[in-house]
C-alpha positions in Angstrom: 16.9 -2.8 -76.8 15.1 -5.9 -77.7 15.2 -7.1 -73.9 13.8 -3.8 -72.7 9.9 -4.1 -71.1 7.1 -2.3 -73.1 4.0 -1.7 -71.5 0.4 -1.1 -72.8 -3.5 -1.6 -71.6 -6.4 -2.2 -73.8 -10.1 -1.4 -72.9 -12.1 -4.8 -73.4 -15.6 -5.9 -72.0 -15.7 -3.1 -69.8 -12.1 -3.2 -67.9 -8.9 -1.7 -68.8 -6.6 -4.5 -69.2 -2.4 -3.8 -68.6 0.2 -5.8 -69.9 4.1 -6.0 -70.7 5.4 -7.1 -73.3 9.2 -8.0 -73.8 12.0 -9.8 -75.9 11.2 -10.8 -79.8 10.7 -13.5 -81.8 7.8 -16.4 -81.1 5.0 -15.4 -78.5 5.0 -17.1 -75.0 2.4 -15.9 -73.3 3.3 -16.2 -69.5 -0.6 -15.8 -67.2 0.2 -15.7 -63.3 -1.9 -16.9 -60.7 -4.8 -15.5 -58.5 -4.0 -12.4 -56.5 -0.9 -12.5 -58.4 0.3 -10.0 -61.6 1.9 -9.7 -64.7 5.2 -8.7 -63.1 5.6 -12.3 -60.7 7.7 -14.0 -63.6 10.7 -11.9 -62.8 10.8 -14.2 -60.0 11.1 -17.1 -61.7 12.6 -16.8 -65.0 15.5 -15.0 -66.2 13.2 -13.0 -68.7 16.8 -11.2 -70.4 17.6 -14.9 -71.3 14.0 -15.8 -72.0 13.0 -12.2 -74.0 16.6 -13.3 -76.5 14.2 -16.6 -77.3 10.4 -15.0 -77.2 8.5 -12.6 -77.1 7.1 -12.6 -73.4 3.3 -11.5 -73.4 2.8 -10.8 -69.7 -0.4 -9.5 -68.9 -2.1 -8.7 -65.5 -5.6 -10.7 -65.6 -9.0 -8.8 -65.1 -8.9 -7.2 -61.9 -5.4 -8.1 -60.8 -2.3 -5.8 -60.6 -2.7 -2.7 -62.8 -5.8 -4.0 -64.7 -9.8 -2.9 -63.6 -12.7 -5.0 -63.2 -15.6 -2.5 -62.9 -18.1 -5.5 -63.1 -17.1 -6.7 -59.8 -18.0 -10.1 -61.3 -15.1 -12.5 -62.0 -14.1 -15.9 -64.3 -11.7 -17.5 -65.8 -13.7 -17.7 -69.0 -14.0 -14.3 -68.8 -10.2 -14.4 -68.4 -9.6 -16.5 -71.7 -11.9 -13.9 -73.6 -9.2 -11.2 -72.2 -6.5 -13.1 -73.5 -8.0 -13.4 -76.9 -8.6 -9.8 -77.1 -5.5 -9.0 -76.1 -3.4 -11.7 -78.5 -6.1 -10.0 -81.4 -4.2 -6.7 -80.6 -1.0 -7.6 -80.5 -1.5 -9.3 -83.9 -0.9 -12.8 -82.2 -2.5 -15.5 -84.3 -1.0 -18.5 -82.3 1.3 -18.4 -79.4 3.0 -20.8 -76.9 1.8 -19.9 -73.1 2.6 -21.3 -69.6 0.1 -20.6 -67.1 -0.1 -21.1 -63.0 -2.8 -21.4 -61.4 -5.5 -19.2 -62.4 -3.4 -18.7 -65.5 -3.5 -22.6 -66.1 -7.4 -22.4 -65.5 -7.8 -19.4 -68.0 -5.7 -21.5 -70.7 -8.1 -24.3 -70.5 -10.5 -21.9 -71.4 -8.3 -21.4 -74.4 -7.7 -24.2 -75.7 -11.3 -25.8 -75.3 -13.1 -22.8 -77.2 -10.3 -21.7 -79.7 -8.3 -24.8 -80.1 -5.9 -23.5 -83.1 -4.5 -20.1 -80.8 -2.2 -22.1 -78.4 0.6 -24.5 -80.1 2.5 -25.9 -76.8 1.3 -25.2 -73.1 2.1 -26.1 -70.4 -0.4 -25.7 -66.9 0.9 -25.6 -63.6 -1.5 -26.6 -60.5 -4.7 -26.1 -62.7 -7.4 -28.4 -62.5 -10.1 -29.5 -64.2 -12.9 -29.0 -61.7 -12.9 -27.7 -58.0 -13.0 -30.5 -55.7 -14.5 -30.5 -52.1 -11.5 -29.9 -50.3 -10.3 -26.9 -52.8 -14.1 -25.3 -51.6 -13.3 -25.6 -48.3 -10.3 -24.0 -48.3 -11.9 -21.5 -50.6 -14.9 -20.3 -48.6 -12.4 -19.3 -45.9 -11.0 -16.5 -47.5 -11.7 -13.1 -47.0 -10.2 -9.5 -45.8 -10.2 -10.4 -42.3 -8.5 -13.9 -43.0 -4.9 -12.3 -43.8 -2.0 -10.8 -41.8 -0.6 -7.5 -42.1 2.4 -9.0 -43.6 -0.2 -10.7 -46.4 -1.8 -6.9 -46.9 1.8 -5.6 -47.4 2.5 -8.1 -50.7 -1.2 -7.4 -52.0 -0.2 -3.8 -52.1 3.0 -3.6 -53.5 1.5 -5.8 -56.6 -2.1 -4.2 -56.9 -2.4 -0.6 -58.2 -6.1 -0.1 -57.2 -6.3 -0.1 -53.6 -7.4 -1.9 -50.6 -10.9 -2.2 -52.7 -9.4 -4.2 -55.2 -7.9 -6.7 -53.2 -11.0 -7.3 -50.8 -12.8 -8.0 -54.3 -10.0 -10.5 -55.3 -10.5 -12.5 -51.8 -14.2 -12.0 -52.2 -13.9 -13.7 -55.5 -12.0 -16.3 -54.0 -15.1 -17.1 -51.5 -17.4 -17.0 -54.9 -15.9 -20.0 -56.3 -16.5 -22.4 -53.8 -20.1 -22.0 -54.8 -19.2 -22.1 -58.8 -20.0 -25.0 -60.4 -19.8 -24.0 -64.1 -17.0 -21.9 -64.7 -14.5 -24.9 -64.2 -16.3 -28.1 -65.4 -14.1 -29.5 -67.9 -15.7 -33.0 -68.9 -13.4 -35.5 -70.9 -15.2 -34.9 -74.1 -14.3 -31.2 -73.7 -10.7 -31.9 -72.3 -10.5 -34.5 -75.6 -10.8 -31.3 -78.2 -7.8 -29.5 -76.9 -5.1 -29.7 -79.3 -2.1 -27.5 -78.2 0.9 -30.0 -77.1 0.2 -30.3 -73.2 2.8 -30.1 -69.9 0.9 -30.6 -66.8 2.9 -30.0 -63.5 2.0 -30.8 -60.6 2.9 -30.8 -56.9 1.7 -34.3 -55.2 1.1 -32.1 -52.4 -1.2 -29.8 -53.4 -4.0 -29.1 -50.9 -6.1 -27.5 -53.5 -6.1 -30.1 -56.0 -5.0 -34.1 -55.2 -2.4 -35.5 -57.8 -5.3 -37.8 -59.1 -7.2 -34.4 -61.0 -3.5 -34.2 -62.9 -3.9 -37.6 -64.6 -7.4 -37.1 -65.3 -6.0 -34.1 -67.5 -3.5 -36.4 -68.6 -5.6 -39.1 -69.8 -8.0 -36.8 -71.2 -5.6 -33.9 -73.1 -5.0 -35.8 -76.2 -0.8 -34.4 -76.3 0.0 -34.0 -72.8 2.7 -35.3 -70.6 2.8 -34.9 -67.2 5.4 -33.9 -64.5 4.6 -34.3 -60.6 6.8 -32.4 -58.3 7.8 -34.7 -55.3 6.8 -32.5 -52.1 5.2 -30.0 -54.2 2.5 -28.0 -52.8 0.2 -25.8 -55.2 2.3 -24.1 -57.7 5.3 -26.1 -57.0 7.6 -23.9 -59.4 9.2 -21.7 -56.8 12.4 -22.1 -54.4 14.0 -25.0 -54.5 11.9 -25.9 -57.3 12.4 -23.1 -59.7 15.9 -24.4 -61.4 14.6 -28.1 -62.6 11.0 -25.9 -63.8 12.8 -23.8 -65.5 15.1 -26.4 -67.5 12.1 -28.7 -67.8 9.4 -25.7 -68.7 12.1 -24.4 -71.7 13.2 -27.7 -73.5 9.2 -28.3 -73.8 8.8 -25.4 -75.3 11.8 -25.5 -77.5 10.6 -29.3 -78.6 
C-alpha cells in the first residue's frame, strides 16, 4: 500500500543514518527536533491523509533515535550535510520540508548552502542565532538534570542506550559555548530562496518573538505566524489542529 512506512539507513560521514519513508507523490521532508526522532510526526499529523498528498521523508537526525554518531561531535551543519546525502539517495532533487526545532535549524543550513534543494519550508521555533537566555538554559542540561519519568521517553525513542542519550544532553551543554554553528547574518538569511513559514510561539523561553521577525525581514519569501501563548515548538496540544490546517494550505500554495 502506498500509505504503508518503508524504512532504510544509509552510511554517511561516518554514522549510520535511519529514516522512513511513506505515502507518494511530491517530497515533504518532515526533520524533528533535538532529543526527538523520526517517528514524533505521528503525533502530530495524520500521516495516512498526509502520505495520499506526499511522499513523507522522515528521517532520524545524526545521533538521534535509530541513527549513530560515532564522532561524538554534533551540528546542525553537519545535520544539513545528512539531509543532502540522504535526499541524493533517494533521488530527491528538490523537496518541500517542515522542520521544528533542531529540524528548523538544520533547514537553514539548507537553504543558505544549497539554495535550489528546498521549494517551500516552513521553520518552527528555529532561530537565527542563540541568544543569552537560550545559553543559559542550555548549559543546564545534563544526565543528572532529568527525572526518571524524562529517562523513560528518551528510551522508548532512542535505540542506542543510555550512552546515547547522555551524548544528546551533553551536546545540548556544547552549544551554549557555540558561536558558529548558528550565526546566520542578514546577508546569508537574504540568499535563501525556498518560500518561507516561520512559526512561532511569543512565549518561547529559548528564543524571544523579536529573532522571528528578524528571520522575517531578512528571508526574502517568508511570512510569519506567531502562536498566542506558545512556548517553544508551539505545534502540539491545543495547538496542533490550526498548525496543521495552516502548515498544509502553505504547502499546497
Amino acid at each position: 500500500m502506498a500509505n504503508d512506512t518503508t524504512e532504510g539507513s544509509i552510511t554517511f560521514e561516518g554514522a549510520q543514518l535511519h529514516y522512513r519513508t511513506r505515502g507518494a507523490g511530491e517530497p515533504l521532508l518532515l526533520l524533528h527536533g533535538f532529543t526527538g526522532s523520526g517517528g514524533d510526526w505521528v503525533h502530530l499529523f495524520d500521516l495516512d491523509d498526509l502520505a495520499r498528498r506526499f511522499l513523507l521523508i522522515m528521517p532520524d537526525a545524526r545521533g538521534h533515535g535509530r541513527s549513530t554518531n560515532p564522532s561524538g561531535a554534533f551540528t546542525h551543519r553537519q545535520c544539513a550535510r545528512d539531509v543532502i546525502a540522504l535526499c541524493d539517495h533517494l533521488g530527491v532533487a528538490r523537496c518541500k520540508a517542515i522542520g521544528l526545532s533542531l529540524g528548523g535549524n538544520t533547514l537553514l543550513h539548507v537553504a543558505t548552502a544549497h539554495p535550489d534543494r528546498l521549494a517551500t519550508i516552513v521553520l518552527i521555533g528555529a532561530p537565527s542565532y542563540f541568544p543569552a537566555q537560550a545559553r543559559a538554559i542550555m548549559r543546564m542540561f545534563g544526565p543528572d538534570a532529568h527525572t526518571p519519568d524524562e529517562w523513560t521517553a528518551m528510551r522508548a525513542r532512542h535505540a542506542h542506550g543510555d550512552d546515547q542519550i547522555r551524548a544528546l544532553w551533553r551536546h545540548t551543554r556544547e552549544f551554549a559555548d557555540d558561536r558558529d554553528d548558528m550565526n546566520f547574518t542578514a546577508a546569508k538569511l537574504s540568499t535563501i530562496a525556498a518560500t518561507t513559514l516561520i512559526v512561532h510561539g511569543d512565549r518561547d523561553p529559548l528564543y524571544p518573538v523579536e529573532q522571528a521577525v528578524e528571520l522575517f525581514r531578512g528571508i526574502p519569501n517568508a511570512s510569519l505566524c506567531v502562536v498566542p501563548n506558545g512556548g517553544h515548538g508551539p505545534i502540539f496540544g491545543e495547538q496542533a489542529a490550526a498548525f496543521v490546517a495552516t502548515s498544509r494550505s502553505f504547502l499546497a500554495g
